[in-house]
N, C-alpha and C positions, 0 to 999 in steps of 0.2 A: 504493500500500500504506500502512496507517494503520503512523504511528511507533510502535515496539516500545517502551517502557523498561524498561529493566533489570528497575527496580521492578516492572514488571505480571508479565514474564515470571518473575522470583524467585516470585511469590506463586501464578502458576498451576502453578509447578515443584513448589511447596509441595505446595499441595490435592492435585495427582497425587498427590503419593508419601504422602500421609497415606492415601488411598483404597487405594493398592498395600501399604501396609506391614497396613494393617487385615486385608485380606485375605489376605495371604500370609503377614503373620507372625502371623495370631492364634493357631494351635496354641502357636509359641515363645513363653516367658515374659521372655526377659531382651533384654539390648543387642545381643549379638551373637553368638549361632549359630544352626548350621544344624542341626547334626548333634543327635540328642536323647542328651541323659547321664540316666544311675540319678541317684539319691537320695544319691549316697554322694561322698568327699570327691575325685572327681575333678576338675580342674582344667577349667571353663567359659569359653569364649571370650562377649568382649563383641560383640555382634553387630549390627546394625544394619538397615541399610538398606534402613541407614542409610541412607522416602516418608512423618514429622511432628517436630525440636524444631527438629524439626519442624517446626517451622513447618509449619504448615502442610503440609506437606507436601515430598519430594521424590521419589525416584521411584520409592521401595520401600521395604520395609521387611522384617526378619528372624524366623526362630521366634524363638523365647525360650524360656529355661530355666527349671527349678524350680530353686531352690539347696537346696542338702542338707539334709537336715533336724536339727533343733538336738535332740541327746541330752542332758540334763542332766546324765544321771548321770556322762555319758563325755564332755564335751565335745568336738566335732571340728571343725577350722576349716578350709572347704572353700581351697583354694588360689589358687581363680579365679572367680568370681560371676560374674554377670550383672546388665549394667542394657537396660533399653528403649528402644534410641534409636529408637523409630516413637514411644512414646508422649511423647519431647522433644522431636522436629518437629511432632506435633499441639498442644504445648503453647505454641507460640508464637503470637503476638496475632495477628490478622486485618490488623490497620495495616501494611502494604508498606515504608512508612518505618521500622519500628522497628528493623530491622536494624544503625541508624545508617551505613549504607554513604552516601557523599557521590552516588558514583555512577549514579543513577538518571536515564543519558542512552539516547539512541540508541547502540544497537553500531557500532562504528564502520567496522567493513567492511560490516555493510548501508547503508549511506550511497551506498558505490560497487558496489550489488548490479545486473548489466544488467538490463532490464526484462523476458529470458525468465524471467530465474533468479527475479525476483523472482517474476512471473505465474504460475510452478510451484508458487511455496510459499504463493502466495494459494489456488490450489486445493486442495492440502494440508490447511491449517486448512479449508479447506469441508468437503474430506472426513473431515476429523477429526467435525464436531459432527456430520455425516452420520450416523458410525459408520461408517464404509467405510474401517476401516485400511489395508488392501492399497491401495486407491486413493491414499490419502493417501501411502502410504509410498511408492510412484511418483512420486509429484509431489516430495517432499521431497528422494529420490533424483535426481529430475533438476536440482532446484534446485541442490545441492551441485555434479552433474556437470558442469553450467554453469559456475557460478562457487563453485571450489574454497573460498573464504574465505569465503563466507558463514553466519556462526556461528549464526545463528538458525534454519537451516534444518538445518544438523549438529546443533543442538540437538533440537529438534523427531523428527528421524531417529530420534535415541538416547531419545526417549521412547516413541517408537512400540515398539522393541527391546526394551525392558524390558518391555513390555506382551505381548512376543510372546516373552517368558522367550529372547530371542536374547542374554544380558549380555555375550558376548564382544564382539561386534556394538557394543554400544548402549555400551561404553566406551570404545571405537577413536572412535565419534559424538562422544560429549561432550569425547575430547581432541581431537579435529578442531575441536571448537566454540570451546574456550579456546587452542587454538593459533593460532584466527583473530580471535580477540576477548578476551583475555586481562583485560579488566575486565565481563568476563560471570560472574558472582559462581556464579549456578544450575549451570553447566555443571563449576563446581568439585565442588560439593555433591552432584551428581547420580550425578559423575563416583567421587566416595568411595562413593556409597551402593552403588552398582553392585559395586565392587571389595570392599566390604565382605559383600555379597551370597555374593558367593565368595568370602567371608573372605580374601582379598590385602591382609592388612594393612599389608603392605611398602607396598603400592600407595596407598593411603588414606591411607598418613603421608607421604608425596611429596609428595600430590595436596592435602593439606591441608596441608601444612608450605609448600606456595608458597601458597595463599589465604590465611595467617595473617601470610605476610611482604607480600604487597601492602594487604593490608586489616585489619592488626594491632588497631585499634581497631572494626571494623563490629558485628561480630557473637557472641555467646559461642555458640553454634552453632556457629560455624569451629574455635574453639576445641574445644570438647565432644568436636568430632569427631576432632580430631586428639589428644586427651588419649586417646578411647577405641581407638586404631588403637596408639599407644603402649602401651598397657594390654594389649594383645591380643596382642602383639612383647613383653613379661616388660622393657619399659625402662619400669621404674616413676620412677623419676627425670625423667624426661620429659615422662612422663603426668603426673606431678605439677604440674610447669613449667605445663602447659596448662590443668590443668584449674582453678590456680588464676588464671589469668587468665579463662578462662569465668565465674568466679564473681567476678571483679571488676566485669567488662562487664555483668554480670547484678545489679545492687542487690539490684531488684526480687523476684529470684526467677522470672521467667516462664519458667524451662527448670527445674524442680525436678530432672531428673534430674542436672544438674550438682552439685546435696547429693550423690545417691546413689554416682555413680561417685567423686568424691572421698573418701565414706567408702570403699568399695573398697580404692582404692589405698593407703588409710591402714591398710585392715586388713590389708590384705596385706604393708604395713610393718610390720606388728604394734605401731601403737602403735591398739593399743584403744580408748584414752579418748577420744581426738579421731572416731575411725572414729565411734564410739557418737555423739557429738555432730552429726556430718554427717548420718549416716542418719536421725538422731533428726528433726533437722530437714526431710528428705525427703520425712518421712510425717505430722510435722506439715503441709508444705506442698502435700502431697498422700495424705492419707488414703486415700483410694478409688481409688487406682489398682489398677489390674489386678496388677501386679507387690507389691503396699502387703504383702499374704500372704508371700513370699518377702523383703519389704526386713524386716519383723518378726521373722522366723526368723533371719535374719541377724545382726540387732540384738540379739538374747538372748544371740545364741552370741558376739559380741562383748564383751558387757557380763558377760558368767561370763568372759572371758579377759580382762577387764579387773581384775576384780576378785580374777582368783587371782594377777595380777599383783601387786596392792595387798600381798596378802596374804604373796607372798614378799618383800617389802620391805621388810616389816614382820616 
């Protein structure tokens, strides 16, 4: 069997979920829901998956919401936004390495995979490019049944799962995957998107509150995701912690939605002035996104609450 590393497996985990998130969540507008809300100022779950900041991809991805819309006359400041984490996994670079994870070895329980389990999950991946899921998912399943810790092919399981809308299934996969291989970075990522899928946000802030404590420095992705699972749980204090570490690890800007969600949780602090500068930035850094309609609406309704702000202070 040719050696897996991390790194290829991160990046093919990616492009899945950019391709599952396109499809599944194009109706939704924002980060993270499912369910569709009015126009009006009820309180929007950030939603996700959290399959592209993507990167490229992970293994899915969520609707997305309109945010309320900006009355001048009346101002109204919705309670709960949305941001698009499908369109912050598609926004990360193509390069496998950026993530800065050091780790881009062999998993280390396939190392001591026996040679049926292995020969399972060679057939697996055939029948994957085949297109012969159910065949595939056979082999992957026997691979596991074989040799229980084998993380690559737990993995693999739970992408088949997601694809066959099984997520109960395909989350039980991916924690079987990083229980046997715990520097298997994708099986974390996969493993939040999934959860976030069915909005278990409790879930998602576990599951990324351990990948942020082994891997503190790799990725603002790990971050992102665990600011927006915080964000979704009303612990804005938290969410804040995170998401300005995402945006440390990020100079560059390559996950823009890490401006977006940080204005969020600022507006939802009600401090205006700063919200307004985050988001401002957003859509400077990405004008034409899909969501760019919604982050502007946003942005008005901030900037009139910034400035009545001003105005009783004065």
């Amino acid at each position: 069997m040719p050696i897996i590393s991390e790194g290829s497996e991160m990046m093919r985990s990616f492009r899945f979920s950019a391709v599952l998130i396109f499809f599944c969540l194009l109706p939704a507008f924002l980060f993270g829901q499912i369910a569709d809300t009015n126009s009006t100022t009820q309180p929007q779950d950030v939603a996700a998956l959290t399959d592209s900041a993507a990167t490229n991809g992970s293994a899915f991805s969520q609707s997305a919401q309109k945010a309320p819309p900006f009355v001048s006359d009346s101002p109204r400041l919705p309670s709960r936004a949305t941001v698009d984490v499908g369109l912050a996994l598609r926004s990360l670079p193509s390069d496998p390495t950026w993530s800065g994870d050091p780790r881009f070895t062999v998993s280390i329980s396939s190392l001591a995979t026996p040679e049926k389990a292995r020969k399972a999950f060679n057939k697996g991946e055939q029948e994957v490019r085949k297109g012969k899921l159910q065949a595939a998912y056979d082999h992957f399943k026997e691979a596991v049944t074989t040799y229980p810790r084998y993380a690559l092919a737990w993995f693999e399981l739970g992408r088949l799962q997601v694809r066959q809308s099984s997520f109960v299934d395909a989350q039980e996969s991916f924690r079987q995957a990083v229980s046997s291989d715990s520097s298997l970075t994708t099986g974390y990522v996969d493993f939040a998107l999934v959860a976030a899928q069915q909005q278990n946000w409790q879930a998602v802030a576990e599951m990324t509150g351990t990948l942020v404590q082994r891997f503190p420095d790799s990725s603002p992705l790990y971050w992102f995701l665990n600011s927006a699972a915080y964000y979704n749980l009303g612990k804005m204090k938290e969410a804040q912690t995170s998401i300005t570490r995402a945006l440390r690890l990020d100079p560059q800007h390559r996950v823009p939605q890490v401006e977006y969600l940080y204005g969020l949780i600022l507006g939802n602090s009600k401090d205006f002035k700063s919200a307004t500068e985050h988001i401002s930035n957003y859509l400077r850094l990405a004008p034409n996104s899909t969501d760019s309609p919604s982050a502007r609406q946003l942005l008005a309704s901030y900037q009139q609450h910034a400035e009545m702000a001003d105005d009783e202070q004065h």
